[in-house]
Backbone as a chain_set.jsonl record, in Angstrom:
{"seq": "XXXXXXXXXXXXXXXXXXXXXXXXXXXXXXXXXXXXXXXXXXXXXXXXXXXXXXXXXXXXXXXXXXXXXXXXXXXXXXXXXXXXXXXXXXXXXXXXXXXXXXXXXXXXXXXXXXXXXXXXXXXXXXXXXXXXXXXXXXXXXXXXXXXXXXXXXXXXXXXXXXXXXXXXXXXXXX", "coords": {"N": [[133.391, 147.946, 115.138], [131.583, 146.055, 116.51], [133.491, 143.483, 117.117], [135.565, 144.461, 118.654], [133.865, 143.492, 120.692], [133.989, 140.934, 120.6], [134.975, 138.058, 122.413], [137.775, 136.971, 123.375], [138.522, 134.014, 124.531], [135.379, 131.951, 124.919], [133.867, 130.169, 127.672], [131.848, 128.079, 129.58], [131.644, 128.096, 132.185], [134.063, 129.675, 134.772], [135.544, 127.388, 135.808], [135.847, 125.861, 133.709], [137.957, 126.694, 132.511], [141.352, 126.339, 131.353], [143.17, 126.229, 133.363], [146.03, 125.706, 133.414], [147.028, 126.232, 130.652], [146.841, 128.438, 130.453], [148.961, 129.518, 132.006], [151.083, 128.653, 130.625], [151.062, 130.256, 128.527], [152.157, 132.535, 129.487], [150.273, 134.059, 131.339], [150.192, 135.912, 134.328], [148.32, 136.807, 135.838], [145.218, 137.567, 136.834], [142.166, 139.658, 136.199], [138.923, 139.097, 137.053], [135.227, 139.591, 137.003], [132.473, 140.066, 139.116], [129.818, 139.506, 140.247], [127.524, 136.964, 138.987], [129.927, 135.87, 137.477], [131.876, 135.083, 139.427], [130.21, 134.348, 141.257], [126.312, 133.935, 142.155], [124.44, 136.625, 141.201], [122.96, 137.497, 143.788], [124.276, 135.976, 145.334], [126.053, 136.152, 148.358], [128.6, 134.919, 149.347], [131.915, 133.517, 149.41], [131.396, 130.389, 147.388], [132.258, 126.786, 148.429], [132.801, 125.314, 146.335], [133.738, 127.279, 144.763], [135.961, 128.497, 146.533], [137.897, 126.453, 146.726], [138.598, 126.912, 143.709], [139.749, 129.22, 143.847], [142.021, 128.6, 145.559], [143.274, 126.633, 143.775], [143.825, 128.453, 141.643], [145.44, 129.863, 142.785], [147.769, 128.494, 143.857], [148.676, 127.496, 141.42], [150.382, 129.793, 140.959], [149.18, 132.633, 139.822], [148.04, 135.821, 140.283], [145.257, 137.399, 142.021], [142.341, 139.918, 141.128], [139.081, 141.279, 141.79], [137.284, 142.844, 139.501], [134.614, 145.1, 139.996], [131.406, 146.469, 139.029], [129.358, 146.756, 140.624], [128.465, 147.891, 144.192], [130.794, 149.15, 147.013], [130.336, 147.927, 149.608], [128.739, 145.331, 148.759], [130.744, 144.218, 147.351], [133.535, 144.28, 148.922], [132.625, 142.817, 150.952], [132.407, 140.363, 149.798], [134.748, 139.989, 148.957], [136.589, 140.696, 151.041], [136.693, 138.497, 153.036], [138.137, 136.411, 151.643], [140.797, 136.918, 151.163], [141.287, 138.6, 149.032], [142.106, 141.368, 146.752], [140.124, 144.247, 145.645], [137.961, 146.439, 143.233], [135.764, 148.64, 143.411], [132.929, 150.043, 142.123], [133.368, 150.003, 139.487], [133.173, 151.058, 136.878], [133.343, 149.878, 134.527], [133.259, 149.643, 131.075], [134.899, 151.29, 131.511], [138.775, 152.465, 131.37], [140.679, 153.281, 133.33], [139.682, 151.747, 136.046], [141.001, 149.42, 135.001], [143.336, 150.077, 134.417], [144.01, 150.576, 137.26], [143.534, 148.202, 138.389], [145.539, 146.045, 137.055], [148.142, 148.4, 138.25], [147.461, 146.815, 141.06], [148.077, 144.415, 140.763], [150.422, 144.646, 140.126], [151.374, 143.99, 136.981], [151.791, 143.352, 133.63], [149.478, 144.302, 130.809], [149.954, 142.259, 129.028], [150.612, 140.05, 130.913], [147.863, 139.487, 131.756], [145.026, 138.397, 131.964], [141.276, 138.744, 131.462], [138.205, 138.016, 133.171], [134.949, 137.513, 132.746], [131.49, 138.427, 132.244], [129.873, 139.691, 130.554], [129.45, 141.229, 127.736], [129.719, 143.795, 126.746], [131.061, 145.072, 128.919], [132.91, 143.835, 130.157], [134.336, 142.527, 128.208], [134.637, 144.274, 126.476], [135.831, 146.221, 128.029], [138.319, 145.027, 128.307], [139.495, 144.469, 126.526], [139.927, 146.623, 125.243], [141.693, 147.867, 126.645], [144.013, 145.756, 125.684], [144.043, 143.723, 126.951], [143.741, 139.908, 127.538], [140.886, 137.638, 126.701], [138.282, 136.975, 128.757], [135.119, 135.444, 128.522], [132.537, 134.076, 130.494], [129.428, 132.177, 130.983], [126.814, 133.613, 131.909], [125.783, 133.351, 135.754], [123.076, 133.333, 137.002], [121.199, 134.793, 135.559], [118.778, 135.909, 135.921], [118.642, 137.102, 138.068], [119.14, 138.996, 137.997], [120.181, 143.208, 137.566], [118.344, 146.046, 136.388], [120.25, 147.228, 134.502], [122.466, 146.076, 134.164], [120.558, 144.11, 132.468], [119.643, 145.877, 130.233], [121.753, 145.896, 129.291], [122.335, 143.462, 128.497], [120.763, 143.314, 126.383], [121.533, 145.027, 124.243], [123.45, 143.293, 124.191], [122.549, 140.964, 122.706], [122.002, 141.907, 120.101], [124.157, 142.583, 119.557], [125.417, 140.392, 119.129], [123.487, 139.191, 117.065], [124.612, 140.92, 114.633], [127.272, 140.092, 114.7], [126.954, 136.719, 114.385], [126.365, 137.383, 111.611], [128.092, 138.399, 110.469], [129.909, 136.378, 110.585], [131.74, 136.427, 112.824], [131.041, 135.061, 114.693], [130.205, 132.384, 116.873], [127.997, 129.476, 117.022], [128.211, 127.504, 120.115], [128.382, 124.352, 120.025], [125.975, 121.723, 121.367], [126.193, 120.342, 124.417]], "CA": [[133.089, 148.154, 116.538], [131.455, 144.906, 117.577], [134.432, 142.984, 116.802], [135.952, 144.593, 120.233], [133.227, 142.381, 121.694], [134.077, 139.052, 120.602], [136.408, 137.645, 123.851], [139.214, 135.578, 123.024], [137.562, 132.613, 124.393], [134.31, 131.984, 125.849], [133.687, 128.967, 128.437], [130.592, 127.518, 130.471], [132.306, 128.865, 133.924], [135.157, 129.704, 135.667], [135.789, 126.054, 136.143], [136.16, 125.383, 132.532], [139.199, 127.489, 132.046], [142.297, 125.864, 131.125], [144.619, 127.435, 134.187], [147.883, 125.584, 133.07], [146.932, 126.64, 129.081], [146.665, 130.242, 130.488], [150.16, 129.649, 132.357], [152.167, 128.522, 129.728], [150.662, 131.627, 127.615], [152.711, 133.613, 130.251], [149.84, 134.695, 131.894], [150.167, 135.664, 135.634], [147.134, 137.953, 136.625], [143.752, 137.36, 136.59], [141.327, 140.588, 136.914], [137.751, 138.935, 137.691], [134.605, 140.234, 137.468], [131.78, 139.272, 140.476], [128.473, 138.869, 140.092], [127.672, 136.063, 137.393], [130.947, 135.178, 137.519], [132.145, 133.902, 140.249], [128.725, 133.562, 142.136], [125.1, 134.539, 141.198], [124.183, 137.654, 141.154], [122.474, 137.507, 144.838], [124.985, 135.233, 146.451], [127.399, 137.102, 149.386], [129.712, 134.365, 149.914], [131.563, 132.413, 148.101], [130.574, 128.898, 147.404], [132.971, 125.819, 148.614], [133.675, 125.089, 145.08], [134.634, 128.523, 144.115], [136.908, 128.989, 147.45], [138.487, 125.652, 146.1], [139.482, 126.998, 142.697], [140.84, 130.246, 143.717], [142.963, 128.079, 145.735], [143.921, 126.105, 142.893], [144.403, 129.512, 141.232], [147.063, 130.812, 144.11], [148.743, 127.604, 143.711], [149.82, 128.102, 140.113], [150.539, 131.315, 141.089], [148.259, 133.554, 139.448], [147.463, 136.96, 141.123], [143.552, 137.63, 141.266], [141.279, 141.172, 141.885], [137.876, 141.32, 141.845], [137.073, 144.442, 139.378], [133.298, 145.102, 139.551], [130.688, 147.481, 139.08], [128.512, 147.107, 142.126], [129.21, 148.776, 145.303], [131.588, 148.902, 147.883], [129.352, 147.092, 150.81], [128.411, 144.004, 147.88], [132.43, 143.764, 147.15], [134.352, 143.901, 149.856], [131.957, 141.934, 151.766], [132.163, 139.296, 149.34], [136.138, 140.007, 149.032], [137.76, 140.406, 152.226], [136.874, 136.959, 153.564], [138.664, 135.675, 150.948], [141.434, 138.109, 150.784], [141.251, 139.209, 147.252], [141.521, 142.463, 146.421], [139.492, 144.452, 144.76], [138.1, 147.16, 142.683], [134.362, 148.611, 142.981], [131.738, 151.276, 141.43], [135.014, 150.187, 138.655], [132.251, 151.701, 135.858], [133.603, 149.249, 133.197], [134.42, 149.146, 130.35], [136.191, 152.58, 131.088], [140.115, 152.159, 131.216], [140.984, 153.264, 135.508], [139.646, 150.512, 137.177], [141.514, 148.443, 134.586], [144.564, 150.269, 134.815], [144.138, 149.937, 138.923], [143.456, 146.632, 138.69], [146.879, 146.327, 136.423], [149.085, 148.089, 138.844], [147.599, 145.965, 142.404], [148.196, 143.119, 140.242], [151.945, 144.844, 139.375], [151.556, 143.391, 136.44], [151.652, 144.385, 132.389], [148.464, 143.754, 130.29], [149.662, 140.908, 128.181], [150.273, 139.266, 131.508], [147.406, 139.514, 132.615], [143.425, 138.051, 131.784], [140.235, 139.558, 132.026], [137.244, 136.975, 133.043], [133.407, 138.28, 133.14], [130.316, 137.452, 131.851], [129.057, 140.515, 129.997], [130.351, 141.617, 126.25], [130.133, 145.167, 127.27], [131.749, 145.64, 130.361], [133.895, 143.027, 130.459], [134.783, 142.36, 127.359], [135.128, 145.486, 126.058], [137.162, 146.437, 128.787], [139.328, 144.311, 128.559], [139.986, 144.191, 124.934], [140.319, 147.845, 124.779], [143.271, 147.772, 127.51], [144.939, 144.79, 125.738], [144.03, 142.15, 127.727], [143.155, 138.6, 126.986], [139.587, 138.365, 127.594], [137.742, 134.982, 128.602], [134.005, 135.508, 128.916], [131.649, 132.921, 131.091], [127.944, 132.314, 130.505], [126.238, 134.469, 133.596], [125.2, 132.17, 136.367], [121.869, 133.152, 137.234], [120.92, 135.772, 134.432], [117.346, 135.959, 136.355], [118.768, 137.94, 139.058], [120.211, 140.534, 137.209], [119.44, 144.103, 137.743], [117.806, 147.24, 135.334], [121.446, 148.101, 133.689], [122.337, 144.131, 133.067], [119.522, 143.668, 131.726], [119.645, 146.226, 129.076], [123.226, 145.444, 128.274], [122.025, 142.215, 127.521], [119.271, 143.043, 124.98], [122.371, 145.715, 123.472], [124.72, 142.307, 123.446], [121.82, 140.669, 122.008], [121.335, 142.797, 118.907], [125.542, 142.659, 118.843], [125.36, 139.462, 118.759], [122.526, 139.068, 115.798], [125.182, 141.385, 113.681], [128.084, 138.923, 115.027], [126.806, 136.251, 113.558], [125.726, 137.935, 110.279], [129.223, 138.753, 109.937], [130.304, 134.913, 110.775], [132.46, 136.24, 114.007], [130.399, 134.39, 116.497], [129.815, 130.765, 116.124], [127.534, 128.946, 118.238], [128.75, 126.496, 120.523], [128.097, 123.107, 119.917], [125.21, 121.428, 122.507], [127.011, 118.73, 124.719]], "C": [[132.649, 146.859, 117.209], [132.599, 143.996, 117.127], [135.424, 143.071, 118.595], [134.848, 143.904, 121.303], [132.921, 141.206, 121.86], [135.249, 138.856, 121.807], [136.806, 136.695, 122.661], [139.13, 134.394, 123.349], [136.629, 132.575, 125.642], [134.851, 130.256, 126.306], [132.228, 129.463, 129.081], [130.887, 128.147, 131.65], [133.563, 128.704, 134.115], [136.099, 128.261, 135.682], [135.958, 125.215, 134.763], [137.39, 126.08, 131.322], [140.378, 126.754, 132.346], [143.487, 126.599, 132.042], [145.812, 127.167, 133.794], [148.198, 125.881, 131.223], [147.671, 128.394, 129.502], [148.245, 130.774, 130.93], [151.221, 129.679, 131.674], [152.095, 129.568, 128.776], [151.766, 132.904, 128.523], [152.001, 134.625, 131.015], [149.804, 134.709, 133.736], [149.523, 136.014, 136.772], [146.102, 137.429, 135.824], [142.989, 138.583, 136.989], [139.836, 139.586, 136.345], [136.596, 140.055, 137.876], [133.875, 139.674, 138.557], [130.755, 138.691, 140.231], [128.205, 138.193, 138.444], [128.5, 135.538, 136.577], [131.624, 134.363, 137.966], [130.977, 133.276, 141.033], [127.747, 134.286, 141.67], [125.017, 136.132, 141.816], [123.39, 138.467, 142.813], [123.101, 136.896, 145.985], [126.121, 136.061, 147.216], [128.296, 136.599, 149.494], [130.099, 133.516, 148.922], [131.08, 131.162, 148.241], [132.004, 127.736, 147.811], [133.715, 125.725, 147.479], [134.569, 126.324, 144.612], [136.057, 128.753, 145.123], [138.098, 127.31, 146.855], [139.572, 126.15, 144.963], [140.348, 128.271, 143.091], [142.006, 129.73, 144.608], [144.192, 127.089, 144.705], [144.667, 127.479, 141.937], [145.774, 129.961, 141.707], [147.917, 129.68, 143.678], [149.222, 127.386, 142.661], [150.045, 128.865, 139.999], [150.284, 132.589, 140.356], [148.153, 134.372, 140.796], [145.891, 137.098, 140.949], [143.71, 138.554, 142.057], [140.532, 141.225, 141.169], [138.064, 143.056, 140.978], [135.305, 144.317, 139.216], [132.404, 146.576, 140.237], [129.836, 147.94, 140.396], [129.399, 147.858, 142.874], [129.891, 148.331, 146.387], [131.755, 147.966, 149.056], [129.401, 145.343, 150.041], [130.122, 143.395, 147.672], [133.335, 143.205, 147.881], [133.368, 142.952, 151.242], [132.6, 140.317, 150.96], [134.386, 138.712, 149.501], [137.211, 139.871, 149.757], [137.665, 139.22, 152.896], [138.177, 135.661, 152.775], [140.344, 136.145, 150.457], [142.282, 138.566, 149.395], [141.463, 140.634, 147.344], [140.871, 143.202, 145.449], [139.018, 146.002, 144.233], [136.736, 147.758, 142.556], [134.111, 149.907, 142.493], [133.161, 151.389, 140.333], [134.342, 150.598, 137.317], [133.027, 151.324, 134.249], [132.713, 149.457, 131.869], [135.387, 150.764, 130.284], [137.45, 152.312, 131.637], [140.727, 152.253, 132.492], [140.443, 152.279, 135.691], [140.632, 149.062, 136.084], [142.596, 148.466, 134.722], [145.324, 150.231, 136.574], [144.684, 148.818, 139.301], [145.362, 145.724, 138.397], [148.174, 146.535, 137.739], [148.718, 146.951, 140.625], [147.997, 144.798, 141.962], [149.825, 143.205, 139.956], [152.334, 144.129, 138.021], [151.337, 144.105, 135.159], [150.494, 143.331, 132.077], [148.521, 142.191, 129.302], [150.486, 139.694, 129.328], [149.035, 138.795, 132.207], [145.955, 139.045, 132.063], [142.444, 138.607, 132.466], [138.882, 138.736, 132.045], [135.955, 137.58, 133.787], [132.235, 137.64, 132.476], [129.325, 138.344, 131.288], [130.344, 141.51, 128.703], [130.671, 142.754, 126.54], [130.821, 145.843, 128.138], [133.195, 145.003, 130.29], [135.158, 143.074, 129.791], [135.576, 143.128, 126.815], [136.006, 146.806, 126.272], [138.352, 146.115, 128.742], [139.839, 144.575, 127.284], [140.545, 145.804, 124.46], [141.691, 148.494, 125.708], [144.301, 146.755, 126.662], [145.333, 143.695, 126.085], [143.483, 141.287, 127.114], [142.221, 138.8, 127.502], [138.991, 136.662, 127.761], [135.994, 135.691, 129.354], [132.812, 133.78, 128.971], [130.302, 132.959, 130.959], [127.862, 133.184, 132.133], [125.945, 133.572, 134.367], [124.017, 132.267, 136.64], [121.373, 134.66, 136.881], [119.366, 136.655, 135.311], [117.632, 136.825, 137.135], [119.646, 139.23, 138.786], [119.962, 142.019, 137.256], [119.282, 145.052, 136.359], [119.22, 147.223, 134.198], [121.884, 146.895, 133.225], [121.666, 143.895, 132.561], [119.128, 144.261, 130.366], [121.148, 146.081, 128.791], [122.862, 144.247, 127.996], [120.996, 142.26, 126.205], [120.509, 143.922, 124.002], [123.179, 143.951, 122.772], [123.759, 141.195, 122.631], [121.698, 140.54, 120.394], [123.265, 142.821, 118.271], [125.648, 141.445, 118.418], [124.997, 138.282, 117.361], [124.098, 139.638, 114.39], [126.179, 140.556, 113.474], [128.111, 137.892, 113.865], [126.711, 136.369, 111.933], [126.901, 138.166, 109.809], [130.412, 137.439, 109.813], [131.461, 135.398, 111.455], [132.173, 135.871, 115.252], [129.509, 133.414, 115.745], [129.661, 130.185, 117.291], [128.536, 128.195, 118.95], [127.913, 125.358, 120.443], [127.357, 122.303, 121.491], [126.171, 120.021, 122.853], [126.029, 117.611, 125.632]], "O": [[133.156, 146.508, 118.274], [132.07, 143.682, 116.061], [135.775, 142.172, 119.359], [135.023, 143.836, 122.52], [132.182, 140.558, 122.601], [136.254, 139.557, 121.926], [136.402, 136.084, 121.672], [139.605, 133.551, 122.588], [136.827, 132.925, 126.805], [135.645, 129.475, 125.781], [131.677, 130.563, 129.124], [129.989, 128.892, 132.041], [134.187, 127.726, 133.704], [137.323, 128.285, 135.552], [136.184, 124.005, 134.787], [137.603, 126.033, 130.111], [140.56, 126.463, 133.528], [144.415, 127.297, 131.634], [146.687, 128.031, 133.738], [149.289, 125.766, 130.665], [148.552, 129.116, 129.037], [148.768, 131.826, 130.563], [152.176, 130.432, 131.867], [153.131, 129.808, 128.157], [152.001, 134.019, 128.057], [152.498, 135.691, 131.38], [149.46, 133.715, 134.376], [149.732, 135.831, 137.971], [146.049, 137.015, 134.665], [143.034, 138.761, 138.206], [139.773, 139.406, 135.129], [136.72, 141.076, 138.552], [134.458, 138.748, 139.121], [130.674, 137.484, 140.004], [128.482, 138.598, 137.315], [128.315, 134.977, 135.496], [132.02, 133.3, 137.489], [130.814, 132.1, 141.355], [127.975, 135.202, 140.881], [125.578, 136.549, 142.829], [123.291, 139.685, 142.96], [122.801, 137.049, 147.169], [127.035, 136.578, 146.573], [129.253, 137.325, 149.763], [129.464, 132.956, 148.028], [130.362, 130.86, 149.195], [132.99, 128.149, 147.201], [134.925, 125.941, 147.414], [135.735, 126.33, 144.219], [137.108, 129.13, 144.603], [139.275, 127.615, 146.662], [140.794, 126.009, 145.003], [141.515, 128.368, 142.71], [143.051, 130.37, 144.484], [145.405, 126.919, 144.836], [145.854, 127.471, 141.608], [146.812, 130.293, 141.135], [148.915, 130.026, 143.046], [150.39, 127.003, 142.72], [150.085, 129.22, 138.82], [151.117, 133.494, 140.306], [148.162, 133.941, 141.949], [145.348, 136.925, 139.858], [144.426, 138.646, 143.054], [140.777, 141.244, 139.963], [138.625, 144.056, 141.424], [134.793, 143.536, 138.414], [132.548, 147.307, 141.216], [129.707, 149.029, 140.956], [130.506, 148.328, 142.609], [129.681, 147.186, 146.789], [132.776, 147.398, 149.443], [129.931, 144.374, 150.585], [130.482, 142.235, 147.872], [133.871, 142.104, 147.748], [133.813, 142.629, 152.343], [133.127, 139.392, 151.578], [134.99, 137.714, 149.894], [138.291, 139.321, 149.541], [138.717, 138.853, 153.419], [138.749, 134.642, 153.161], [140.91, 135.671, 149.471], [143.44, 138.754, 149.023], [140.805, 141.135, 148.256], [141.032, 142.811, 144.293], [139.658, 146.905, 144.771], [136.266, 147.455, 141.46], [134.973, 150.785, 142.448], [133.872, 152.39, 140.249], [135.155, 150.441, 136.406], [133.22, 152.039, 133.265], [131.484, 149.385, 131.876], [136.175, 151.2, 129.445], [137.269, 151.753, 132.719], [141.368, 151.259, 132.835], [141.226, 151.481, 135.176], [140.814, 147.93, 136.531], [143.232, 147.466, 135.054], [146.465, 150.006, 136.979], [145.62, 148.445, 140.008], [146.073, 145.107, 139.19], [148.9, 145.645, 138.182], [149.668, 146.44, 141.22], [148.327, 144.001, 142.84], [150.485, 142.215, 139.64], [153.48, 143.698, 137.891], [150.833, 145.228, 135.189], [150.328, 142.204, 132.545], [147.641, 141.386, 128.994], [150.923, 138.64, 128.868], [149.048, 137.914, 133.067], [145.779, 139.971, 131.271], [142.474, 138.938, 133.652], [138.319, 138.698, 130.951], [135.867, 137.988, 134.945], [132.134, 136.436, 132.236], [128.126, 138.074, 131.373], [131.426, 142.088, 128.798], [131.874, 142.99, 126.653], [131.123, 147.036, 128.096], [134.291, 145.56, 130.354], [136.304, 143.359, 130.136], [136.782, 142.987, 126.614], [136.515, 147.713, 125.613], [139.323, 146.791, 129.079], [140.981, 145.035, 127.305], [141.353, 146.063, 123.568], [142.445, 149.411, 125.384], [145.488, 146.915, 126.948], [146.285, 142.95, 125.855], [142.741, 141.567, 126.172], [142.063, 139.612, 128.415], [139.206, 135.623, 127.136], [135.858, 136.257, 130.438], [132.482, 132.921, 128.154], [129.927, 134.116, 130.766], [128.642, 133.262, 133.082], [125.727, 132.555, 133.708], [123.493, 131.154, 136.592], [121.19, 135.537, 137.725], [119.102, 137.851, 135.19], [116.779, 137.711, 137.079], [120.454, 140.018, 139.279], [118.929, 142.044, 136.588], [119.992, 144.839, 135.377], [118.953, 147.205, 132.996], [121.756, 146.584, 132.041], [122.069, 143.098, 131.713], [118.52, 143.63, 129.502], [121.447, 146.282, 127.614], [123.224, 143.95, 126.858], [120.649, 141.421, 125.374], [120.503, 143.502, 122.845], [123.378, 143.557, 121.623], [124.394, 140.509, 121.83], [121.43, 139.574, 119.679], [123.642, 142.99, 117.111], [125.996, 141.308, 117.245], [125.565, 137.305, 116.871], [124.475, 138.893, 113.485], [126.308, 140.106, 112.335], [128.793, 137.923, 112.841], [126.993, 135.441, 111.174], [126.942, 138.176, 108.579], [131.462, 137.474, 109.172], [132.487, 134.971, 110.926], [132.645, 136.104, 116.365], [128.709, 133.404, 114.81], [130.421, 130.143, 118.259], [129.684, 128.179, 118.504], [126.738, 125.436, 120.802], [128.001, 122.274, 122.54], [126.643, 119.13, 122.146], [126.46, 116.491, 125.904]]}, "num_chains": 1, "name": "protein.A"}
């Protein structure tokens, strides 16, 4: 069981993802989660840099949608400026909002990547659809609410076993 919550490769952020690696893999969809992904957990808009890469995104022609748990108001606020679409109260890691996400994206699962920042939701979403999974450190863990916060003490304790089983290997301090 924790095994479905190792991703396929972690990174530092968003911004440390290999987009023309991911291209030549034949990937052409990106489903995205939000908070602690692309911006902190409190931020509404995006940030300069981030509106940057999803431009760099569009321009190797990747599809992106936002799938995330929050609500409708937090989403499409953050979403329609940018015109993403997206996917909310998507109560990950269950299989509809992935399969949603899937057809707005018109796309099949082994085109397609799943990038978040929580083993359980994300991850485990993703991995249990078929998708590649790329999980990012959180960006500002501090602002996290009641239900993040105990999935992190769960991915915690998965983590501890992880290791113990030598399928999760630190990363090296740079």
């Amino acid at each position: 069981m924790f095994e479905r919550l190792v991703p396929h490769m972690r990174v530092k952020s968003i911004y440390d993802i290999d987009l023309n690696m991911l291209a030549q893999k034949g990937v052409k969809g990106i489903i995205t989660d939000l908070d602690n992904t692309l911006v902190g957990a409190r931020v509404a808009l995006a940030t300069p840099e981030l509106v940057q890469w999803l431009d760099t995104v569009r321009s190797l022609g990747f599809k992106v949608v936002i799938v995330s748990n929050n609500h409708e108001t937090r989403v499409s606020r953050f979403a329609l400026p940018l015109a993403i679409p997206f996917i909310h109260a998507a109560r990950k890691p269950g299989g509809r909002s992935f399969r949603k996400a899937l057809r707005v994206l018109g796309l099949q699962a082994e085109e397609t990547v799943v990038i978040g920042d929580q083993m359980l939701t994300d991850v485990l979403g993703g991995k249990r659809m078929g998708l590649y999974t790329i999980l990012v450190s959180p960006i500002t863990p501090a602002d996290e609410g009641i239900m993040t916060r105990f999935n992190r003490l769960i991915e915690r304790i998965a983590l501890s076993r992880l290791r113990r089983k030598g399928l999760w290997q630190e990363e090296e301090k740079k």
